[in-house]
Backbone as a printed PyTorch tensor [residue, N CA C, xyz], in Angstrom:
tensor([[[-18.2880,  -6.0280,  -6.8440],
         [-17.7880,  -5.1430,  -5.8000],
         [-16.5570,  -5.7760,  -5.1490]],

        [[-15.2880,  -4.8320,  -4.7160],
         [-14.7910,  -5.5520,  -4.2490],
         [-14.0320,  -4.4830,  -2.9070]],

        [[-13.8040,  -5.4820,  -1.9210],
         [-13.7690,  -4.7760,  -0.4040],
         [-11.9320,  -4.8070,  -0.5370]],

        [[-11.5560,  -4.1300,   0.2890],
         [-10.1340,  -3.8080,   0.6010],
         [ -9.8530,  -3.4430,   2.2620]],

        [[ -8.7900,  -4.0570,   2.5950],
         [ -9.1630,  -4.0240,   4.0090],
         [ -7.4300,  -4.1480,   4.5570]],

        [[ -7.3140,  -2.9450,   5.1600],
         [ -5.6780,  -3.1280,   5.8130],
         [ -5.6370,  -2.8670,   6.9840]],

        [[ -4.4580,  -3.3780,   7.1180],
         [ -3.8350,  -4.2330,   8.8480],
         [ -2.3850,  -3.3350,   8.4100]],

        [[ -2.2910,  -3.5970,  10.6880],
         [ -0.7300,  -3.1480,  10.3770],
         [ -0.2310,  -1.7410,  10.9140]],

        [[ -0.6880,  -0.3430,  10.5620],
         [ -0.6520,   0.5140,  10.7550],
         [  0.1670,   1.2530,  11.8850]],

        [[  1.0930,   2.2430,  12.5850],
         [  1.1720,   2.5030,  14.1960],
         [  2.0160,   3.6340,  14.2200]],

        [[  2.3860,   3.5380,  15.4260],
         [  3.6710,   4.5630,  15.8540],
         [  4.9470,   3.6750,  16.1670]],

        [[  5.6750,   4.3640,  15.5580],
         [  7.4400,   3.6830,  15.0490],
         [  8.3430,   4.7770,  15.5220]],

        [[  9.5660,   4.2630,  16.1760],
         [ 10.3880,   5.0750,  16.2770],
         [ 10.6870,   5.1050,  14.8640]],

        [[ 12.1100,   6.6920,  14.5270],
         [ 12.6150,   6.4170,  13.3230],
         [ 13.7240,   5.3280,  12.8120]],

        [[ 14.0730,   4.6290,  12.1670],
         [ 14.9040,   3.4940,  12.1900],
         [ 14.2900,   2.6030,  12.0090]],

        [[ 12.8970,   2.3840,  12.5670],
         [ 12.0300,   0.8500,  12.7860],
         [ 11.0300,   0.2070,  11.4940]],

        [[ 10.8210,  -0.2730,  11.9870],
         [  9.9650,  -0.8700,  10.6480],
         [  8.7370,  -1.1790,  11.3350]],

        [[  7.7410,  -1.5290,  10.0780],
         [  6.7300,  -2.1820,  10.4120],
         [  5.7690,  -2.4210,   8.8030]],

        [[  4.8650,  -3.7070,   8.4770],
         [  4.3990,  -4.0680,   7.5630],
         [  3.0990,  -4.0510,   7.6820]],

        [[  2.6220,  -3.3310,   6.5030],
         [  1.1780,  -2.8890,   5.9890],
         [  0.4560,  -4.6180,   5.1710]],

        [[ -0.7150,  -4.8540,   5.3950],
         [ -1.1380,  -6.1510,   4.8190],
         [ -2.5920,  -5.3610,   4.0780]],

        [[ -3.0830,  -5.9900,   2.8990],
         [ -4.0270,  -5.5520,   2.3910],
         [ -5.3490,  -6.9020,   2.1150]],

        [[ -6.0510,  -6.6870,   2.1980],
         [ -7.0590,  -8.0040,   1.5770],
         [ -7.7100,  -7.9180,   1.0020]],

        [[ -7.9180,  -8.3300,  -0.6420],
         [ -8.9570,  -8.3110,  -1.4130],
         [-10.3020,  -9.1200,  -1.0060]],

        [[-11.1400,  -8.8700,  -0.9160],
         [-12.8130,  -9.7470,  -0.9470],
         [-13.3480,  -9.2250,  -1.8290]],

        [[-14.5540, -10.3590,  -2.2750],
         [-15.3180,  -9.3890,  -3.2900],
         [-14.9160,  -9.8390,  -5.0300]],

        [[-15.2950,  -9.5050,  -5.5630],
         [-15.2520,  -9.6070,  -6.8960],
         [-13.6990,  -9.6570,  -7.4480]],

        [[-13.0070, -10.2490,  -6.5790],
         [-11.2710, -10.0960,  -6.8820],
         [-10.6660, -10.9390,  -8.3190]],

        [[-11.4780, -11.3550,  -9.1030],
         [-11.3500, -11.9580, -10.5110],
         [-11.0040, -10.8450, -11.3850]],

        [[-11.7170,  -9.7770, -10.7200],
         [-12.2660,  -8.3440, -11.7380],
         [-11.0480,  -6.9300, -11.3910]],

        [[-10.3920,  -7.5260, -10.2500],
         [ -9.3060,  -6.1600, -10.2670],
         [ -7.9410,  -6.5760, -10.7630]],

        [[ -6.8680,  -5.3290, -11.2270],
         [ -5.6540,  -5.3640, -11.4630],
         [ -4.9620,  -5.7170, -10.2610]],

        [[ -3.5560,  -5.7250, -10.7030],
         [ -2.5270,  -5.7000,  -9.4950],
         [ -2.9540,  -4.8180,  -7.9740]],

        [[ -3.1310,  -4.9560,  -6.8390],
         [ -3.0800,  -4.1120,  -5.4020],
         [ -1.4610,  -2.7590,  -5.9200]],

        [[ -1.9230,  -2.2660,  -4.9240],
         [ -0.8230,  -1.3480,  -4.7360],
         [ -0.9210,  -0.1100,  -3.7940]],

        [[ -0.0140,   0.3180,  -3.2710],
         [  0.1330,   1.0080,  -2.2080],
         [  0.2110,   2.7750,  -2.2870]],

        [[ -0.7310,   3.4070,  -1.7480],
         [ -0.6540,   5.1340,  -1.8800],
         [ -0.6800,   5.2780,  -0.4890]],

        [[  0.0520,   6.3890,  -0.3970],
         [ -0.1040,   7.4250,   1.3110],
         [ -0.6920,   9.1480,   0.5400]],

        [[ -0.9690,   9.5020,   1.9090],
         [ -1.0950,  10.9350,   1.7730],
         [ -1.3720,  11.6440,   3.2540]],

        [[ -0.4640,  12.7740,   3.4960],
         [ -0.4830,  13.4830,   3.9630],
         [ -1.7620,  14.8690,   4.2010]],

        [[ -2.1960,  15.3430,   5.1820],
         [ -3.1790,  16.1120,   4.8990],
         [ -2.5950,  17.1380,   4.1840]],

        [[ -3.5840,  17.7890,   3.4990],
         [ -2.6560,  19.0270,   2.9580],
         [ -2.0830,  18.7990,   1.5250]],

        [[ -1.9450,  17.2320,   1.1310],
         [ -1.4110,  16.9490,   0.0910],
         [ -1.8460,  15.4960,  -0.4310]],

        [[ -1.5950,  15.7810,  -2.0810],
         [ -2.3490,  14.5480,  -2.9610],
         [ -1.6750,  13.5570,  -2.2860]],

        [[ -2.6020,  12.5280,  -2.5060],
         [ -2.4380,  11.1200,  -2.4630],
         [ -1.0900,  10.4710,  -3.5260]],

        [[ -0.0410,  10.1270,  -2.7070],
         [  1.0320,   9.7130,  -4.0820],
         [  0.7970,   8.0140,  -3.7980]],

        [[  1.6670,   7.7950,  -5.2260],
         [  1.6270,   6.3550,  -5.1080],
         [  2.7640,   5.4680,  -4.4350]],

        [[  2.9400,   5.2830,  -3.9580],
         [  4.0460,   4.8300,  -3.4540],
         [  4.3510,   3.2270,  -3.6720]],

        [[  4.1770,   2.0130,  -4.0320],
         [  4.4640,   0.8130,  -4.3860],
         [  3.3980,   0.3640,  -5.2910]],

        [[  4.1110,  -0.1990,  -6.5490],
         [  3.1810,  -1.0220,  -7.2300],
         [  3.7100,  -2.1860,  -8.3120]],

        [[  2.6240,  -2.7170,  -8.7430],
         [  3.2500,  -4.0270,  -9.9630],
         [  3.0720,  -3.0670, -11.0460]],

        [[  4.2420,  -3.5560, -11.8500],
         [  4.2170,  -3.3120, -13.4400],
         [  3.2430,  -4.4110, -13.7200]],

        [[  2.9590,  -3.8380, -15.4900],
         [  2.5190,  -5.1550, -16.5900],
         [  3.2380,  -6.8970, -16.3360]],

        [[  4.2730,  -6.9060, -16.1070],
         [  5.1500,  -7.5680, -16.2020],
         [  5.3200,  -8.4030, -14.7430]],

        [[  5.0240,  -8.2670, -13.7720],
         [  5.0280,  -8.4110, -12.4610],
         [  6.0330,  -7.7140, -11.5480]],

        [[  6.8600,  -6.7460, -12.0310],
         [  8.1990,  -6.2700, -11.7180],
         [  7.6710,  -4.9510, -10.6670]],

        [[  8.2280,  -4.6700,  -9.9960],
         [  7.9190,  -3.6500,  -8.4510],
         [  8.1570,  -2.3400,  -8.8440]],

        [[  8.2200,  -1.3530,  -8.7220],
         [  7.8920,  -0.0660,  -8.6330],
         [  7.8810,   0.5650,  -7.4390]],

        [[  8.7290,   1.5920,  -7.6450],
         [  8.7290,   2.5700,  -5.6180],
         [  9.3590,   3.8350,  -6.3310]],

        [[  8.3990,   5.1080,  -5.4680],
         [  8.1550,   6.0950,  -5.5660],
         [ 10.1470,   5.7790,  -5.1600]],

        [[ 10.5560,   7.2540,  -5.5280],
         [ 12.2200,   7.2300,  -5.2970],
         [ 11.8990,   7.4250,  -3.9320]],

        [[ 11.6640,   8.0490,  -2.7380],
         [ 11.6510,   8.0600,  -1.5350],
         [ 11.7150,   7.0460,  -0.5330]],

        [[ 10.9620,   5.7880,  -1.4820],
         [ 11.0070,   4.2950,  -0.6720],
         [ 11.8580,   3.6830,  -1.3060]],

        [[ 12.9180,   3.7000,  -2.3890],
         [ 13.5430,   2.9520,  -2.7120],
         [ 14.8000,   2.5460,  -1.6470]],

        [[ 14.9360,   1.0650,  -1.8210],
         [ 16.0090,   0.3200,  -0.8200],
         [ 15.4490,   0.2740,   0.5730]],

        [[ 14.3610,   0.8250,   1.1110],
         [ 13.4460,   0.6640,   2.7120],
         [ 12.2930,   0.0330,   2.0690]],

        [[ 11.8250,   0.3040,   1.3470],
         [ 10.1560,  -0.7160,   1.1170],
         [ 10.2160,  -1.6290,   0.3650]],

        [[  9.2740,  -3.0650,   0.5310],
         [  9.0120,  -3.8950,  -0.5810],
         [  7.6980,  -4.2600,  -0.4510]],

        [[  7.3380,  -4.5070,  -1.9490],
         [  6.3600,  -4.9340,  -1.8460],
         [  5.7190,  -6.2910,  -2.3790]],

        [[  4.9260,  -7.1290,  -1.9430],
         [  5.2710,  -8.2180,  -2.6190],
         [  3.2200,  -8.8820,  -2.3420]],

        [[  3.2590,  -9.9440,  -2.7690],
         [  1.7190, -10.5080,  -3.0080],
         [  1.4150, -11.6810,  -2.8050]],

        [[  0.4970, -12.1910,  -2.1620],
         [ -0.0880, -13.7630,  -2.3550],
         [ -1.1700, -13.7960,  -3.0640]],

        [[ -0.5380, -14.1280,  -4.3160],
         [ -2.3530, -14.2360,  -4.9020],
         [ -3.1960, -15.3200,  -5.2070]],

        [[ -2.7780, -15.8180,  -4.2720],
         [ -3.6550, -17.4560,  -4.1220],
         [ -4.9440, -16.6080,  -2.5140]],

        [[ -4.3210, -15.8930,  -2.2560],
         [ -5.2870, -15.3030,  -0.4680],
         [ -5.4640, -13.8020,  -1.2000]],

        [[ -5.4030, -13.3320,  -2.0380],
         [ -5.5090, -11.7210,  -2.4940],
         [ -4.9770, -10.9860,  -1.4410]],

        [[ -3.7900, -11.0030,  -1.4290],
         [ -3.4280, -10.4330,  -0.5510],
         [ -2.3670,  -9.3390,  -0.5290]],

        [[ -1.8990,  -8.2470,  -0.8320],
         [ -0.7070,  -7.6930,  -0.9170],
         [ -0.2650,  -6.9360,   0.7380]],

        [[  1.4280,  -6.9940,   0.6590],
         [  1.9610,  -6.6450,   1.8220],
         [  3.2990,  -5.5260,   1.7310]],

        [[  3.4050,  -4.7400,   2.4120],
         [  4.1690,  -3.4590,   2.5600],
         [  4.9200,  -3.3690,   3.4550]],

        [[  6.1430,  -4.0860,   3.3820],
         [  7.3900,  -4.3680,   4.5320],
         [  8.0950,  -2.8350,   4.3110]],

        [[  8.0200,  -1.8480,   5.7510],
         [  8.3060,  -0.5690,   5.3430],
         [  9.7190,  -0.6660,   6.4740]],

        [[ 11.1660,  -0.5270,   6.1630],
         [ 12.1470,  -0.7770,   6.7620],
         [ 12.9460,   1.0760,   6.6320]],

        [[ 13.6020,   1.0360,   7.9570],
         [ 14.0820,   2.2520,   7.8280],
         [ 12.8940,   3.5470,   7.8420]],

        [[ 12.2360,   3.1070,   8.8680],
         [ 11.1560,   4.5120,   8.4520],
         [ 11.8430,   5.7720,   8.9920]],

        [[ 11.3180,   7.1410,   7.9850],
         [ 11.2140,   8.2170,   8.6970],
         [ 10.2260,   9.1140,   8.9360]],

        [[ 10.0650,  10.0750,   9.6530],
         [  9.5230,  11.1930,  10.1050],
         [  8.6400,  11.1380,   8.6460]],

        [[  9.1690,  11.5390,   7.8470],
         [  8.6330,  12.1190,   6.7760],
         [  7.3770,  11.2640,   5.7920]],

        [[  7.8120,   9.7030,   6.1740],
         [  6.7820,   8.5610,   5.7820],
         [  5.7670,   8.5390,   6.5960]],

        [[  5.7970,   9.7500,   8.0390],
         [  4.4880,   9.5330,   8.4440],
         [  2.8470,   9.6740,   7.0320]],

        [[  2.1960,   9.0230,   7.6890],
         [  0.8500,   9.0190,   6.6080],
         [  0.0790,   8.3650,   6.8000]],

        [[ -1.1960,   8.3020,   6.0700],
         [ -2.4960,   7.2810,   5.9280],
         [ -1.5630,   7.0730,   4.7850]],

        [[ -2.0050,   5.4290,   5.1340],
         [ -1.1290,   4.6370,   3.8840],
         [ -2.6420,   3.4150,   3.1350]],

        [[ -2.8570,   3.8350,   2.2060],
         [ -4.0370,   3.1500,   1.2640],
         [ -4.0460,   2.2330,   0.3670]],

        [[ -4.3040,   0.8430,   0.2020],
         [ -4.3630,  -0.1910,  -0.5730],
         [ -5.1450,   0.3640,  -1.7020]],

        [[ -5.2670,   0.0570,  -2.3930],
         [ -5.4480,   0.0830,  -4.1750],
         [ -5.5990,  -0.4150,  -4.6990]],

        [[ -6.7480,  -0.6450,  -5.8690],
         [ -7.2590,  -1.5310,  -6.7790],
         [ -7.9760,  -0.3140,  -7.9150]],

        [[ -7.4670,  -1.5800,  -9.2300],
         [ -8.6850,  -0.8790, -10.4890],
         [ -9.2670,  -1.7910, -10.9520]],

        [[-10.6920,  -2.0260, -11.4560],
         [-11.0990,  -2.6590, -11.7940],
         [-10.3170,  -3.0840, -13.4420]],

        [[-10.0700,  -4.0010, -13.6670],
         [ -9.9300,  -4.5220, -15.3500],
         [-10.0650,  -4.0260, -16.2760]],

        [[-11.6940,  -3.8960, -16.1370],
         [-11.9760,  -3.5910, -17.4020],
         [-12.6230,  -1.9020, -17.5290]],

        [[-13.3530,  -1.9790, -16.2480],
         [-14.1540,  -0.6150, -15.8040],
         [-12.9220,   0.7210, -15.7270]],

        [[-12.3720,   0.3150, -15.5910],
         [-11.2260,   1.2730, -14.5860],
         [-12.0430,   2.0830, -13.3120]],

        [[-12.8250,   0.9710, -12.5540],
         [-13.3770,   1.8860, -11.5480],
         [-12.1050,   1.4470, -10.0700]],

        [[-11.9630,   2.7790,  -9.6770],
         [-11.0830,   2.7030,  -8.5200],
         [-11.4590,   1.8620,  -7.0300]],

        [[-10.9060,   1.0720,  -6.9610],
         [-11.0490,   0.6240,  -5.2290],
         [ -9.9340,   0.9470,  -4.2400]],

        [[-10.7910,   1.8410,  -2.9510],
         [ -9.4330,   1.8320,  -1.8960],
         [ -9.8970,   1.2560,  -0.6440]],

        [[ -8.6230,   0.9990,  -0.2690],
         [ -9.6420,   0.8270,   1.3620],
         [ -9.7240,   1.9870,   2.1150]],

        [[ -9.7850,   1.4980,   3.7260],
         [-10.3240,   2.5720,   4.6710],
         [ -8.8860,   3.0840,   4.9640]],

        [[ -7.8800,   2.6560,   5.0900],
         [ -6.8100,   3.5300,   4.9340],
         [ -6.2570,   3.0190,   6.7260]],

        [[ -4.5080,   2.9890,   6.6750],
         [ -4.0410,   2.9170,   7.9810],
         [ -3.0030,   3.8570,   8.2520]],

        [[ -3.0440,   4.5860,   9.5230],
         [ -2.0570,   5.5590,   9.9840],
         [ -0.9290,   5.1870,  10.4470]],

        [[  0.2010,   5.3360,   9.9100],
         [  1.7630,   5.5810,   9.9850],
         [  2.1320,   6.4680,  10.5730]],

        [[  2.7830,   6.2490,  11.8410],
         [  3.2700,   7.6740,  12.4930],
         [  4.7470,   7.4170,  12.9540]],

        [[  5.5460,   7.9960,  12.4450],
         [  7.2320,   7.7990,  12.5150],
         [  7.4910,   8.8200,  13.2890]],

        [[  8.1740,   8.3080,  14.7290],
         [  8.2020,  10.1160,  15.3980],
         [  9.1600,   9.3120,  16.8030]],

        [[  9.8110,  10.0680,  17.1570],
         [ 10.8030,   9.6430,  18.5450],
         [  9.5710,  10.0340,  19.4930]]])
């Protein structure tokens, strides 16, 4: 089993930033790369940051040049430096895991993003 647990979350003017932290516990031998989804009510869950095969980054075109994403994986840890927010990045923003071998999905409890003057 493995737990997922994020920090971070708030209300931002537009322009501002703020960084999402994730924590693996739990059976963390057994999952892939972390990675980052939001969703809006009303609408699917997209993906928004992740690792390639390769270790190389990935961003939905909407976050490209404002988000990075990056990892400690000595602490299981992945982090979501979100720069330049807007209105429109408001969201529950969700850490992510697949298991290896299972492909069983792990998310966490999810943190609210609210970009708004």
């Amino acid at each position: 089993q493995v737990h997922l647990t994020e920090t971070g979350g708030g209300l931002v003017q537009p322009g501002g930033s703020l960084r999402l932290s994730c924590t693996a516990s739990g059976s963390t031998y057994s999952i892939n790369a972390m990675d980052w989804y939001r969703q809006v009510p009303g609408q699917q869950r997209e993906l928004v940051a992740g690792f390639g095969a390769g270790g190389e980054t990935n961003y939905v075109d909407s976050v490209k040049g404002r988000f990075i994403i990056s990892r400690d994986n000595v602490k299981n840890i992945v982090y979501l430096q979100m720069n330049s927010l807007k209105p429109e990045d408001t969201a529950v923003y969700y850490c992510h895991a697949e298991n290896r071998w299972t492909k069983r999905n792990y998310w966490g409890q999810g943190t609210q993003v609210s970009v708004s003057s």
